[in-house]
VOPA-757186 format. One record per residue (C-alpha): residue number from 1; x, y, z. Coordinates in steps of 0.2 Angstrom, whole numbers, plus 5000, padded with zeros to 4 digits. Layout:
+-----+------+-------+------+
!   n ! east ! north !   up !
+-----+------+-------+------+
! NUM !    X !     Y !    Z !
...
+-----+------+-------+------+
***
This chain:
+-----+------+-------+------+
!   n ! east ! north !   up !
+-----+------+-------+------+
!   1 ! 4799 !  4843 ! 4930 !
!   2 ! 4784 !  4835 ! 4937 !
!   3 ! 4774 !  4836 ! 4920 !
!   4 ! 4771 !  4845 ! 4905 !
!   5 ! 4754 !  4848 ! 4898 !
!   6 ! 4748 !  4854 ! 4879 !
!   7 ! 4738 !  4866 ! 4877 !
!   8 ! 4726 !  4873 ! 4864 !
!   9 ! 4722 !  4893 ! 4870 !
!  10 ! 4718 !  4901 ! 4850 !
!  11 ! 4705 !  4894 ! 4839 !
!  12 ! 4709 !  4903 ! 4823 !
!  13 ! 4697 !  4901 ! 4804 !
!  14 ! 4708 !  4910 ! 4792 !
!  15 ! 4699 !  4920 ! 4780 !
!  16 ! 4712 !  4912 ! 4767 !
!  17 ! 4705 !  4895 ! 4772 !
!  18 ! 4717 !  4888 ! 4785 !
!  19 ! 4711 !  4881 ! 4801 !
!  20 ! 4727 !  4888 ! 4816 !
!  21 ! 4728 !  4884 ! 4833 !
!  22 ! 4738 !  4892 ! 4848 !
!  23 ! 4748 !  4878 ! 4854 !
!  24 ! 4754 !  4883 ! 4875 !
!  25 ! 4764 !  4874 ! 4884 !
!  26 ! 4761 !  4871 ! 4904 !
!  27 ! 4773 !  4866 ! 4915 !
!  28 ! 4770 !  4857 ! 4933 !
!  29 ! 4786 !  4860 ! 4944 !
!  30 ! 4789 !  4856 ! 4962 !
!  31 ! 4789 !  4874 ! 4966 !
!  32 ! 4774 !  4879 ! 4952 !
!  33 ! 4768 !  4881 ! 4936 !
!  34 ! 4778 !  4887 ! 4923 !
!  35 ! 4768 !  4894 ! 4905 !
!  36 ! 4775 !  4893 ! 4889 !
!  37 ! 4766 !  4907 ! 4877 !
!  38 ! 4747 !  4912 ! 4885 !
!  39 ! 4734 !  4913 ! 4870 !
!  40 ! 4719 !  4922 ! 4870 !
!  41 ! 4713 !  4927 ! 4888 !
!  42 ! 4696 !  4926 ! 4896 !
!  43 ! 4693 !  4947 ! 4894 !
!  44 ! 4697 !  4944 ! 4875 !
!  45 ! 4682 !  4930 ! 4876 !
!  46 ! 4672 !  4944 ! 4884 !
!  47 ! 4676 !  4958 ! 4874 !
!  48 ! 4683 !  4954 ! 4860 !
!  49 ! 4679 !  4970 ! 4849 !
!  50 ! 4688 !  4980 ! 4862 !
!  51 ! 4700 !  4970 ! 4867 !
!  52 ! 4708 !  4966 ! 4850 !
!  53 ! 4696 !  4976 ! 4836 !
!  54 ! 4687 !  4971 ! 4824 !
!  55 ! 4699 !  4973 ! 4811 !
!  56 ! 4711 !  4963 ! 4819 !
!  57 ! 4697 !  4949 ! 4821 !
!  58 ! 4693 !  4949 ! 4805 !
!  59 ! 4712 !  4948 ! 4799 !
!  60 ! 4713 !  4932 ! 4808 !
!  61 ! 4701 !  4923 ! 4809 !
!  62 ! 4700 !  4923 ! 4828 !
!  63 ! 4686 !  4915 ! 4837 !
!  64 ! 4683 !  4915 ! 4854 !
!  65 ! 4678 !  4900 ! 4867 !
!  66 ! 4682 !  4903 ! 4887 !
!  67 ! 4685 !  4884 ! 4890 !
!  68 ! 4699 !  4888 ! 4879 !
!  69 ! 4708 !  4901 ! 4889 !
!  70 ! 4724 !  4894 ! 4897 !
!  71 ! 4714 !  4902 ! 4914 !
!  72 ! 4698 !  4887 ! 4913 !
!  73 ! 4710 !  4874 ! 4906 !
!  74 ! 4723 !  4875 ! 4920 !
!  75 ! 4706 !  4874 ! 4930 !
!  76 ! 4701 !  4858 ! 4922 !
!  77 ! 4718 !  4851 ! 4927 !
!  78 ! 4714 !  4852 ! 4943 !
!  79 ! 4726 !  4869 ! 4946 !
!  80 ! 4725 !  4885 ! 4954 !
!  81 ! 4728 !  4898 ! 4941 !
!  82 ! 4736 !  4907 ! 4956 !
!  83 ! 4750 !  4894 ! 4955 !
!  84 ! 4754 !  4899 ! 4936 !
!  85 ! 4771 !  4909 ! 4941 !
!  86 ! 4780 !  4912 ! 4927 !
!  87 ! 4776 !  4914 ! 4908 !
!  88 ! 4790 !  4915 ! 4896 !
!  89 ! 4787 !  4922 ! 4879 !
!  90 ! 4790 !  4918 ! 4863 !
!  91 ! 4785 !  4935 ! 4857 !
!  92 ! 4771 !  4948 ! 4863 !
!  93 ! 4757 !  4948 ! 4850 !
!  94 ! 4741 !  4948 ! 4854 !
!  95 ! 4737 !  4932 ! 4853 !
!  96 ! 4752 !  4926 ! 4860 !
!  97 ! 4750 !  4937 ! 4877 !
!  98 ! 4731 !  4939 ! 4878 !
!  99 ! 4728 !  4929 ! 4892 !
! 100 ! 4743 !  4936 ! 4903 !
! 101 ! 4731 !  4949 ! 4911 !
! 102 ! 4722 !  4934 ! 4919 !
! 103 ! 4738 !  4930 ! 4930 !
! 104 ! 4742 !  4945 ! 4938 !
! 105 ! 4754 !  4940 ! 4949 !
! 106 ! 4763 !  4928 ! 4936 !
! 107 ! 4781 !  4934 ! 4931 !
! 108 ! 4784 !  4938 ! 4911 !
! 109 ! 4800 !  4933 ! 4903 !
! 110 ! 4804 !  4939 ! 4887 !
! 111 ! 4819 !  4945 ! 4874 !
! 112 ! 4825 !  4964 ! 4878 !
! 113 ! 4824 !  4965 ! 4857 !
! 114 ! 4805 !  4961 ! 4859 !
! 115 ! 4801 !  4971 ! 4874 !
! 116 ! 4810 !  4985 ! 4863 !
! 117 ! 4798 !  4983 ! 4847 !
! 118 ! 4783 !  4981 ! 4860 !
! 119 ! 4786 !  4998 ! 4865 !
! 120 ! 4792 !  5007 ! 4850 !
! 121 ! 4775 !  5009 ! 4841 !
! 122 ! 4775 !  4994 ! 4830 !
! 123 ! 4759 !  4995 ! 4826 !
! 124 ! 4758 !  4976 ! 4827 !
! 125 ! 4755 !  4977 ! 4846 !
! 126 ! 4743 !  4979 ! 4858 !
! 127 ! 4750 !  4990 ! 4874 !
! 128 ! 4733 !  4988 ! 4883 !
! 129 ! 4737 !  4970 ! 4884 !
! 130 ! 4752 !  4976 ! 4898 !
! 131 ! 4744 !  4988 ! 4906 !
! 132 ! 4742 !  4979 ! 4922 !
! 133 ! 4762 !  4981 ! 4923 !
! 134 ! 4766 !  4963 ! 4926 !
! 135 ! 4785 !  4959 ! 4933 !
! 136 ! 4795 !  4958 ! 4917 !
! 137 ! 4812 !  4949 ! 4915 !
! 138 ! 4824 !  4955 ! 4900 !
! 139 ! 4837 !  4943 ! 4891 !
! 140 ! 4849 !  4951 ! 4881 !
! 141 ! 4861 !  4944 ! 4870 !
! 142 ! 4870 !  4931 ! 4876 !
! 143 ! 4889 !  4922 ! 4871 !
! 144 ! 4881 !  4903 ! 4878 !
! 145 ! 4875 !  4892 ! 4864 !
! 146 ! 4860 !  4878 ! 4861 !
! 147 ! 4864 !  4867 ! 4849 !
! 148 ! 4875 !  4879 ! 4838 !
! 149 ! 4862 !  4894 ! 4843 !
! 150 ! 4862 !  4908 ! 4854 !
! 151 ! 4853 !  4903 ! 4871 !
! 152 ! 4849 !  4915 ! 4882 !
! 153 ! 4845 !  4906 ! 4899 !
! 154 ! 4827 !  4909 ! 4908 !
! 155 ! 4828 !  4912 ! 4927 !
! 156 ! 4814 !  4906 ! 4935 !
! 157 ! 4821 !  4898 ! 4950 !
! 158 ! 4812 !  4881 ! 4947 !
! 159 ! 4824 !  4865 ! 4943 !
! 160 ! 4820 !  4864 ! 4922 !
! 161 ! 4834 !  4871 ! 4913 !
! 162 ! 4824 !  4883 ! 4898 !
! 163 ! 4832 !  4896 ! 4888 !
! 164 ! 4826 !  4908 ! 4873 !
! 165 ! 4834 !  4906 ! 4857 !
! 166 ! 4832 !  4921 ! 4847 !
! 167 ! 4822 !  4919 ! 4831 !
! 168 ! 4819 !  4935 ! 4824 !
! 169 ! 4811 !  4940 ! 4809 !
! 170 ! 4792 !  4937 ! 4811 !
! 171 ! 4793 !  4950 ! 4825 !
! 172 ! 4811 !  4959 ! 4828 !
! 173 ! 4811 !  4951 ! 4844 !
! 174 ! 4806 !  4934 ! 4840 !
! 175 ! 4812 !  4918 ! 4850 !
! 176 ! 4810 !  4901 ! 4852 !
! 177 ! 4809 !  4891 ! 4870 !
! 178 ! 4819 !  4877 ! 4873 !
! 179 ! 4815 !  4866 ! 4886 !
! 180 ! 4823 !  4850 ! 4894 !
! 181 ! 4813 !  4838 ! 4899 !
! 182 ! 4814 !  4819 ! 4904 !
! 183 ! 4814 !  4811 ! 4888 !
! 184 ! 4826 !  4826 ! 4879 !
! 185 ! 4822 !  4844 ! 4873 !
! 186 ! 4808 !  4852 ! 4864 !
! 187 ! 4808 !  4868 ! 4853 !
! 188 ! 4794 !  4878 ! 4852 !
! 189 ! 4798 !  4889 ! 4840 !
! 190 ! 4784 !  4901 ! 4841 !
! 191 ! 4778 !  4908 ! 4824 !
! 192 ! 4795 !  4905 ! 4815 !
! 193 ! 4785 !  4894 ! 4805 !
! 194 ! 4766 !  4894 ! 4806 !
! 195 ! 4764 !  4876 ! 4799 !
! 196 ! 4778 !  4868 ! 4796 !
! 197 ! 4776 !  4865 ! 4775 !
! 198 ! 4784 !  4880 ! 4777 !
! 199 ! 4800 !  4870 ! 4779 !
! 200 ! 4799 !  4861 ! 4764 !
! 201 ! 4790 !  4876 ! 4751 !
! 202 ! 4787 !  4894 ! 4754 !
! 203 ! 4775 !  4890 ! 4738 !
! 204 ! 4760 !  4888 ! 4747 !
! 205 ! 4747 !  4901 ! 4753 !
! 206 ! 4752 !  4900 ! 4774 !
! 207 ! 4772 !  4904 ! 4771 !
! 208 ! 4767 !  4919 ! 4759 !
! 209 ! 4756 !  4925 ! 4774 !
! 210 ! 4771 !  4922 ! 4784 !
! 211 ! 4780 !  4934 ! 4774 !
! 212 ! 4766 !  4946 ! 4773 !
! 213 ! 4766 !  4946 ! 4792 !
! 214 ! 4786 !  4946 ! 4796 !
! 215 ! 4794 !  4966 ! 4803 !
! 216 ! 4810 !  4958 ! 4794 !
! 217 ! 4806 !  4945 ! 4781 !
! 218 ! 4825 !  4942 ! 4777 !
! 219 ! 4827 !  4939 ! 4797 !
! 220 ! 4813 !  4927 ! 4796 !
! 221 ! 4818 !  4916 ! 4783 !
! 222 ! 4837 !  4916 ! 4790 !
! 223 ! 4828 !  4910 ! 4807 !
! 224 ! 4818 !  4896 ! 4795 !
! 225 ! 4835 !  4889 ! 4791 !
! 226 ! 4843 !  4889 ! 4807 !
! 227 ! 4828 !  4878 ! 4812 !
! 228 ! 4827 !  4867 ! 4795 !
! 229 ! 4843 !  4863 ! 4800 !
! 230 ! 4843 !  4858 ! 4819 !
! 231 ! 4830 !  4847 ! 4810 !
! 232 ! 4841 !  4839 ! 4800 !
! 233 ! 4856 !  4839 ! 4813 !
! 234 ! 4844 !  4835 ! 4827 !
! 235 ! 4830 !  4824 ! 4823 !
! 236 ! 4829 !  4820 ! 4842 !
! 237 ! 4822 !  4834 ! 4846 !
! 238 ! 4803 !  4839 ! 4848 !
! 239 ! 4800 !  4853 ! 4837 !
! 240 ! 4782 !  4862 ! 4834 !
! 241 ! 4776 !  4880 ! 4831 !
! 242 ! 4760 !  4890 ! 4839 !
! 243 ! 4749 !  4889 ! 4826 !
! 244 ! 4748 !  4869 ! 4817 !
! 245 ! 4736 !  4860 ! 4821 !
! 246 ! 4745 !  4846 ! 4815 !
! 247 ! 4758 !  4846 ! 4828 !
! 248 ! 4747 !  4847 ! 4842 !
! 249 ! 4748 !  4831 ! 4855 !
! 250 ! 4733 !  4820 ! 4848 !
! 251 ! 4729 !  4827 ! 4831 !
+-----+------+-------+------+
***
């Protein structure tokens, strides 16, 4: 890997008070560039109401800016968003995918237990968001491990080693993406945790919205204590969610 850039694609105002990013991942490889979740996307910045709804908005707290899009800030980079050529996927809300309409010709990868729930008429998805029928890579359960978890190895074709580590819960399908890089691995683990008090208390406002939200609540806090305890076992490695702003690169 070349480099690896932060990004910021969701600007989020709770209505319960709590300010929440959408923390992206972009990846400069030899061969191209590799996106890690996708954020909001420049037709949600457009046309928000019909893109996500109102009642989705206002559930939120989303706002919208198009510098924030992973489109204008792989621009600012000094990219071609046509180089973006893969995007792999923690899980497929809308906020998470919102932006994968604006690279057509980038490949998805994602868990089949995931793609399943997409399509199952969980109501927590938005189908419009795929409707451009992007190339879709499915991991199914796998017998190789990640630091005592199950890794489900992402082919890209590019020289990084990545792989999904299943995290279900928040959605049935939900994962984590582990990455090696030069200086050792990162974990992001998605919205297993939206900030990560929620490893320390689930007395406090953000993990009782993270209950609220989960398909499989029990799922979800079994996943919380798989990653409390690569924590504890693990403190080498780089560990953040999608949504605290604390954990963001700079903040």
């Amino acid at each position: 890997m070349k480099n690896i850039y932060h990004l910021n694609c969701v600007d989020i105002d709770s209505p319960m008070g709590a300010k929440a990013i959408g923390h992206c991942l972009l990846l400069e490889e030899e061969q191209g560039l590799i996106l890690i979740d996708a954020g909001i996307g420049l037709l949600d910045t457009r046309d928000p109401e019909g893109r996500l709804g109102t009642p989705m908005i206002e559930k939120a707290g989303f706002k919208f800016d198009e510098q924030l899009t992973a489109y204008r800030q792989i621009e600012q980079l000094g990219f071609r968003p046509e180089e973006v050529k893969h995007c792999i996927i923690t899980h497929l809300d809308c906020d998470h995918i919102g932006a994968v309409a604006d690279f057509p010709h980038m490949e998805l990868h994602v868990a089949k237990e995931e793609y399943d729930n997409f399509y199952s008429g969980n109501p927590r998805y938005l189908l419009h968001q795929l409707a451009h029928e992007p190339a879709i890579h499915i991991y199914s359960t796998s017998s190789e491990k990640w630091f005592g978890l199950e890794a489900r190895k992402v082919v890209t074709g590019f020289d990084t080693e990545i792989f999904l580590v299943p995290l279900p819960g928040h959605s049935l399908g939900h994962s984590g993406v582990a990455i090696r890089t030069n200086n050792g691995w990162l974990f992001h683990i998605g919205d297993a945790y939206y900030y990560r008090v929620e490893t320390v208390t689930d007395d406090h406002p953000v993990a009782q919205l993270a209950a609220r939200n989960a398909d499989n609540n029990e799922l979800r806090i079994q996943s919380l204590e798989a990653i409390k305890q690569l924590m504890n076992d693990h403190p080498e490695i780089t560990i953040f969610s999608f949504h605290d702003p604390a954990e963001f690169p700079g903040v």
